[in-house]
C-alpha positions in Angstrom: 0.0 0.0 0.0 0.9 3.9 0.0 2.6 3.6 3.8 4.6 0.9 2.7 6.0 2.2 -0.5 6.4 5.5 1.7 8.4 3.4 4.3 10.8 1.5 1.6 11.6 4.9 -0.3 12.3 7.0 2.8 14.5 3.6 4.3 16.5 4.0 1.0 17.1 7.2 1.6 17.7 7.8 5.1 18.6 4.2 6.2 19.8 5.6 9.9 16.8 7.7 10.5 16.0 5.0 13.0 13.2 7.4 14.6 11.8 7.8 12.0 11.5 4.4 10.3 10.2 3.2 13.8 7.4 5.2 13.4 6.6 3.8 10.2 6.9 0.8 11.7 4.2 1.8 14.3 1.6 3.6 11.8 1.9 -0.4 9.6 0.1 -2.2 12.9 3.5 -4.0 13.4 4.0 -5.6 16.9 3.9 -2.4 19.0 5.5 -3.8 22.5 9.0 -5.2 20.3 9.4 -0.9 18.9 7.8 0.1 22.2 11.0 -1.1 23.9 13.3 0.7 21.8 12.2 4.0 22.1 14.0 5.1 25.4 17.2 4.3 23.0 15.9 5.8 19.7 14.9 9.1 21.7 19.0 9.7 22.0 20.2 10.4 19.3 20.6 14.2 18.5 18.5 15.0 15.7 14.8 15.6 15.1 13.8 13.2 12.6 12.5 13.8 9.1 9.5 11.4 9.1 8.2 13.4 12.5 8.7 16.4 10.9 7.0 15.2 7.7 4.2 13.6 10.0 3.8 16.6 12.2 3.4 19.1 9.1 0.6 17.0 7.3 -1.7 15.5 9.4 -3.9 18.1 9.2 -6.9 18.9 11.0 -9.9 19.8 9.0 -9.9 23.5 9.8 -7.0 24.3 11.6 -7.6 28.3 10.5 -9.9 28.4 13.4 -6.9 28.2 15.9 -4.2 30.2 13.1 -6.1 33.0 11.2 -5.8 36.4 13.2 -9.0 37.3 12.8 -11.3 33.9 13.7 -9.2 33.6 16.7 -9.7 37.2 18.1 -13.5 36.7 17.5 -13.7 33.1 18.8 -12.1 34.5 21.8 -14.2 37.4 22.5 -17.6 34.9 21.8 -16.1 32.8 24.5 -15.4 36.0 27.1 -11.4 35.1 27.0 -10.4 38.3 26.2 -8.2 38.6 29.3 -6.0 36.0 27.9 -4.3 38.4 24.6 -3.8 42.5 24.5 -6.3 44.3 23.3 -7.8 43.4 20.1 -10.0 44.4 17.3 -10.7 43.5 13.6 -11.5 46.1 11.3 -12.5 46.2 7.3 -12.6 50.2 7.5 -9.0 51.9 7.3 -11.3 55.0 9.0 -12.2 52.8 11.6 -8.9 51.3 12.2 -7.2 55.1 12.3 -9.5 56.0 14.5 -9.0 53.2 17.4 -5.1 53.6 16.4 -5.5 57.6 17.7 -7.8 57.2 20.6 -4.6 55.5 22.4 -1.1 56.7 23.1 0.4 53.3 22.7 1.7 51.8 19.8 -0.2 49.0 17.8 0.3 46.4 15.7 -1.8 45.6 12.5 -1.9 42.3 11.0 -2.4 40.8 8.1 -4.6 37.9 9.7 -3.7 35.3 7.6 -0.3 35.6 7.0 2.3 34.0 9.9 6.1 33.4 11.1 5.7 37.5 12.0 5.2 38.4 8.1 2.0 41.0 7.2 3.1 43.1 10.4 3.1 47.3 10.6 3.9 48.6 13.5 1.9 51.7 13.9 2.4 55.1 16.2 -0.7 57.3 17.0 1.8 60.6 17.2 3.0 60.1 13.3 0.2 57.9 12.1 -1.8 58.7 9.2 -4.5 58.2 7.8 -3.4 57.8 3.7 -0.5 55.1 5.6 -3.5 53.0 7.1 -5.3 53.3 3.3 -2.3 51.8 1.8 -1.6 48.5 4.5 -5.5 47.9 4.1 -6.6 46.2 0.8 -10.3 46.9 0.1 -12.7 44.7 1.8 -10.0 42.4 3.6 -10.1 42.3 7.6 -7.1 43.3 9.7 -6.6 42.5 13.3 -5.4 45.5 15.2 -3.4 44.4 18.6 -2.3 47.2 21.1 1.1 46.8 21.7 1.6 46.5 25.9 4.0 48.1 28.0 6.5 44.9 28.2 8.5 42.8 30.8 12.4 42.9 30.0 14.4 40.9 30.5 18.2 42.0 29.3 16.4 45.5 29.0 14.8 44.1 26.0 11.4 43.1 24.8 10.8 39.1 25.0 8.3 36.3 23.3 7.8 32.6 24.4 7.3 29.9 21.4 5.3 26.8 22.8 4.8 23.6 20.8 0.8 23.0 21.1 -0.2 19.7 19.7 -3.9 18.7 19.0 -5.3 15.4 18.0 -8.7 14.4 17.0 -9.4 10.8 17.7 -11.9 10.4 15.6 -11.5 6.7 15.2 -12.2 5.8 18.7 -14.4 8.3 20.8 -14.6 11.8 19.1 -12.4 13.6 21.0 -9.8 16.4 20.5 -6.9 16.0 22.5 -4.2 18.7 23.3 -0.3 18.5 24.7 1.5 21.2 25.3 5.6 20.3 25.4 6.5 22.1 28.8 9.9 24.1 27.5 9.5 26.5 25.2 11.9 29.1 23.2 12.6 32.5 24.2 13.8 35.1 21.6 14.9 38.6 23.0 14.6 41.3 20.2 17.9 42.6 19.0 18.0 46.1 20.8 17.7 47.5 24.0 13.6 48.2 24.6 13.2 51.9 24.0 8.9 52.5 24.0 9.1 55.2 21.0 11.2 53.0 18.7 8.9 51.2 16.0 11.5 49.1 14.4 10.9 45.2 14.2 14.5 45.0 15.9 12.9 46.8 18.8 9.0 45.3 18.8 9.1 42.2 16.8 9.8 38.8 18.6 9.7 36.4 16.2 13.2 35.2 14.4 11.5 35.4 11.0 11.4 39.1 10.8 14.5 40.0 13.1 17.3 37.9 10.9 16.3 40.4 8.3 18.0 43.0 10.2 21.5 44.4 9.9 21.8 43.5 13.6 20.6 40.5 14.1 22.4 37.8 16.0 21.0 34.6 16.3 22.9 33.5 19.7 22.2 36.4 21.7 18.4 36.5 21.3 17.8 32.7 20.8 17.6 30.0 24.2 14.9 27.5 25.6 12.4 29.3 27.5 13.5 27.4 30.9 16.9 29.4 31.2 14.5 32.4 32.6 14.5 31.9 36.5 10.6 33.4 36.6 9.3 30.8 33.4 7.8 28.1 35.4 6.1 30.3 37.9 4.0 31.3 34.5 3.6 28.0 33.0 -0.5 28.1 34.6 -1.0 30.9 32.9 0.0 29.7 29.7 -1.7 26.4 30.2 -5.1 28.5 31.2 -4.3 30.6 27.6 -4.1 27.4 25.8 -6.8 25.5 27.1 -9.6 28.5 26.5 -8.1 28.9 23.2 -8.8 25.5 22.2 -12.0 26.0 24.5 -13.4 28.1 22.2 -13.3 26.3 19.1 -13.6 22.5 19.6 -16.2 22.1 17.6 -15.1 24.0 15.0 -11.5 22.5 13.9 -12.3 19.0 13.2 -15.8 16.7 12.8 -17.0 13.9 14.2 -16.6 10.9 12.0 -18.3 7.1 11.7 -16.2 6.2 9.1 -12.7 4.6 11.0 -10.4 7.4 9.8 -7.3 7.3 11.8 -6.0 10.4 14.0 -6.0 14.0 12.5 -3.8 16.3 13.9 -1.7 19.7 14.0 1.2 20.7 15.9 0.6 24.7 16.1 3.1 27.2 17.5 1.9 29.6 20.2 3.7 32.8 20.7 3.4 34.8 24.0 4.2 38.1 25.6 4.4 39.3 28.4 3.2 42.5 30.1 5.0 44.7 33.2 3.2 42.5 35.3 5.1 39.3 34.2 1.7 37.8 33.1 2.1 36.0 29.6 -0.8 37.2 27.1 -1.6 35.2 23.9 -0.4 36.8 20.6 -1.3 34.2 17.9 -0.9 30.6 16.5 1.1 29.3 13.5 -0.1 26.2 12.3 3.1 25.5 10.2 6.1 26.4 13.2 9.6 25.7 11.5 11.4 22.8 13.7 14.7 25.1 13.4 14.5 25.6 17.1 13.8 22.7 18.1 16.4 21.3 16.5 19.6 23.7 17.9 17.9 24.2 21.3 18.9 20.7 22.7 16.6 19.7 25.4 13.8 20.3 22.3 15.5 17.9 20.3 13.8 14.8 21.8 10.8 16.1 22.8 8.8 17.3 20.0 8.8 13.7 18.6 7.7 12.0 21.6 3.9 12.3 21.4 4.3 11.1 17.8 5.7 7.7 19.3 3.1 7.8 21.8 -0.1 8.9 20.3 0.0 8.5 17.0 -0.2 4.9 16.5 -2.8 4.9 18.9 -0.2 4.0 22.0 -0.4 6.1 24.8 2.0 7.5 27.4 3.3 5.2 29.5 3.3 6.8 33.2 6.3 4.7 34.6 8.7 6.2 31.3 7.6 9.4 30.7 10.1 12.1 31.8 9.2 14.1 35.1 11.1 17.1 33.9 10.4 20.2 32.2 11.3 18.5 28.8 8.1 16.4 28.0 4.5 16.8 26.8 2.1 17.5 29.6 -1.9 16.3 28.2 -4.1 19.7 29.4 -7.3 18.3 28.9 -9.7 16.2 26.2 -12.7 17.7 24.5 -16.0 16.4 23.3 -16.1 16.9 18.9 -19.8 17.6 18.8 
């Protein structure tokens, strides 16, 4: 069949990915207890494997723009009365509209392109120099834009931080119609690449996303990039980024995959979730990507292993075994199951 041939080509071509060709082994209904052994040993070695990557980036769920596109999420949210989880946040088709909210404020804002990602579609706007002819031309005709109020930031360094997390939802739709989310515990922090100054709109300054800040003359990787548990206060905020996740997810169940009678096997979508966090130290939803790069996760070492490990585990239908799974930061905590109605 179609796995099979899949299996022999990518074995002829990556004949040590042994990851990866255990997972084929696994998706083929092959004995599961003789792999399940060698997994602890597989999970070594240093790379993220192809196949997970591969697996990860096209098991789509059905409508995974309910969790990714700017603008569904921001009203899903604000149906669902979560609004305290993300800054302040409105969608506008009216470039008069939207120039009017951006001058009502003396803070900066952001509008997005909703459905572009990886920090792309993004003007940074300031209410003292703004204008309305500069909203006309960000704004095609018709098209909704989200419109984010940028917060007065923690620092840490003196500079302006975000938090990555690895979010993974499965619909087992084979089994009992649920939707199933993980969240992998570590995360990555990236600093932007200048001291924080409040008045300076540049993407060095605002933007923490990698995507937009290696386009700068100075961006350096190293000094902006590490795992999100090097920062002393990250744990003591891990609740409130599980509570952001969870009514995230909360608020459109329903809506990113359907029930199914017909025996399909798991859907599912590994999304990116990218945080801020205010004075306060209190992390705040910014947005989703359902297609995160696996970069990170693959030079950030305690990543390495991790973002593979529910793949192993859920998958092929086997699930976490309590007496093996890791009791440390690095693993994939389940938050919670919901109903597909």
């Amino acid at each position: 069949d179609i796995l099979s041939e899949t299996k022999r080509l990518y074995q002829k071509h990556y004949p040590d990915d042994k990851l990866g060709l255990l997972l084929f082994d696994l998706l083929l209904n092959k004995e599961r207890l003789e792999y399940k052994e060698k997994i602890p040993e597989i999970m070594q070695q240093e790379e993220l494997s192809y196949a997970c990557e591969a697996f990860l980036l096209n098991l789509r769920l059905e409508n995974p723009k309910q969790l990714a596109h700017k603008c569904i999420v921001a009203d899903n949210i604000k149906d669902a009365g979560y609004t305290d989880i993300a800054p302040k946040t409105f969608i506008f088709s009216s470039p008069e509209e939207a120039y009017s909210r951006v001058i009502s404020s003396s803070n900066l804002w952001f509008l997005k392109d909703p459905a572009v990602q990886r920090g792309q579609g993004i003007s940074i706007l300031n209410p003292s120099s703004c204008s309305l002819e500069q909203i006309k031309l960000l704004m095609q005709k018709g098209k909704r834009y989200c419109l984010q109020e940028c917060i007065e930031p923690f620092l840490l360094d003196n500079r302006k931080f975000g938090i990555r997390l690895h979010v993974l939802v499965l619909a087992n739709i084979r089994e009992s119609n649920t939707l199933s989310v993980y969240l992998l515990l570590d995360g990555i922090l990236t600093k932007c690449g200048k001291e924080y100054d409040p008045k300076d709109t540049s993407a060095l300054n605002q933007i923490t996303c990698t995507s937009v800040q290696r386009a700068e003359k100075n961006f350096d990787r190293v000094k902006v990039k590490t795992c999100a548990s090097s920062w002393d206060g990250y744990v003591e905020t891990i609740p409130y980024l599980e509570e952001a996740v969870i009514k995230t997810i909360m608020s459109v169940a329903s809506k990113v995959c359907s029930p199914s009678n017909t025996g399909n096997l798991l859907k599912g979508q590994l999304f990116g979730y990218d945080f801020v966090y205010n004075n306060q130290g209190k992390p705040l939803f910014i947005e989703a990507n359902m297609a995160p790069q696996f970069q990170d996760a693959k030079v950030i070492e305690s990543l390495r292993h991790s973002v593979a490990y529910p793949l192993i585990n859920k998958l092929p239908l086997i699930f976490f075994d309590p007496d093996n799974e890791s009791k440390t930061i690095h693993r994939w905590k389940h938050l919670r199951d919901f109903e597909i109605i």
